[in-house]
N, C-alpha and C positions, 0 to 999 in steps of 0.2 A: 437226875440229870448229870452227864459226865463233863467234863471240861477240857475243851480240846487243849493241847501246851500252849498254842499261840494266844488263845483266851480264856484263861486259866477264873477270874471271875464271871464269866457268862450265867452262872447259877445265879448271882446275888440278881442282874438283870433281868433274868427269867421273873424270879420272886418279885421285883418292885412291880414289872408290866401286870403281876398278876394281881396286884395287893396282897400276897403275904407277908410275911414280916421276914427280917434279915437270919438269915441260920446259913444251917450244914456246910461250915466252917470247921468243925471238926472234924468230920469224915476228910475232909480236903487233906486236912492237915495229915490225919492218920493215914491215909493212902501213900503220902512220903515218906511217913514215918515203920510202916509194917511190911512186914514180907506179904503179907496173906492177910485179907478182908472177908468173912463169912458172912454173911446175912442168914438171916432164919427164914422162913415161907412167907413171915406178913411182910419182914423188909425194918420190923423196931428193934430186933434185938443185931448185936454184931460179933464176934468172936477175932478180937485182933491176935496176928499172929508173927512176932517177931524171932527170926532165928538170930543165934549168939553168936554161933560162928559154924563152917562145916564141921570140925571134931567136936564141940557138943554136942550139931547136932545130930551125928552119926549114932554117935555116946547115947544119946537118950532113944533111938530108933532102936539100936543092940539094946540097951534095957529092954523097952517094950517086949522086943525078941522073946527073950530071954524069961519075960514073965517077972520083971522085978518093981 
């Protein structure tokens, strides 16, 4: 479930009306925190991805290039 700005807990809501238990507070957090969110095809694994800055990450795209 996404969360719109204006109601940024609507998940924890969803969960109580449902009887699950309180979670995915982390993913919340990490989606402020990362450039880039991957999920895997079931949706359990995640690949977070934060850039340093544009010249590192230019720098590491020219490695790749480059074969290094």
């Amino acid at each position: 479930m996404s969360n719109p700005p204006e109601d940024p807990i609507r998940h924890a809501n969803y969960r109580e009306e449902h009887g699950m238990r309180a979670g995915g507070y982390g993913v919340l957090v990490a989606k402020e925190l990362v450039d880039e969110l991957i999920y895997d095809e079931k949706g359990n694994d995640v690949l977070l991805i934060k850039y340093l800055g544009a010249s590192h990450a230019s720098n590491l795209f020219k490695e790749k290039a480059e074969g290094a």
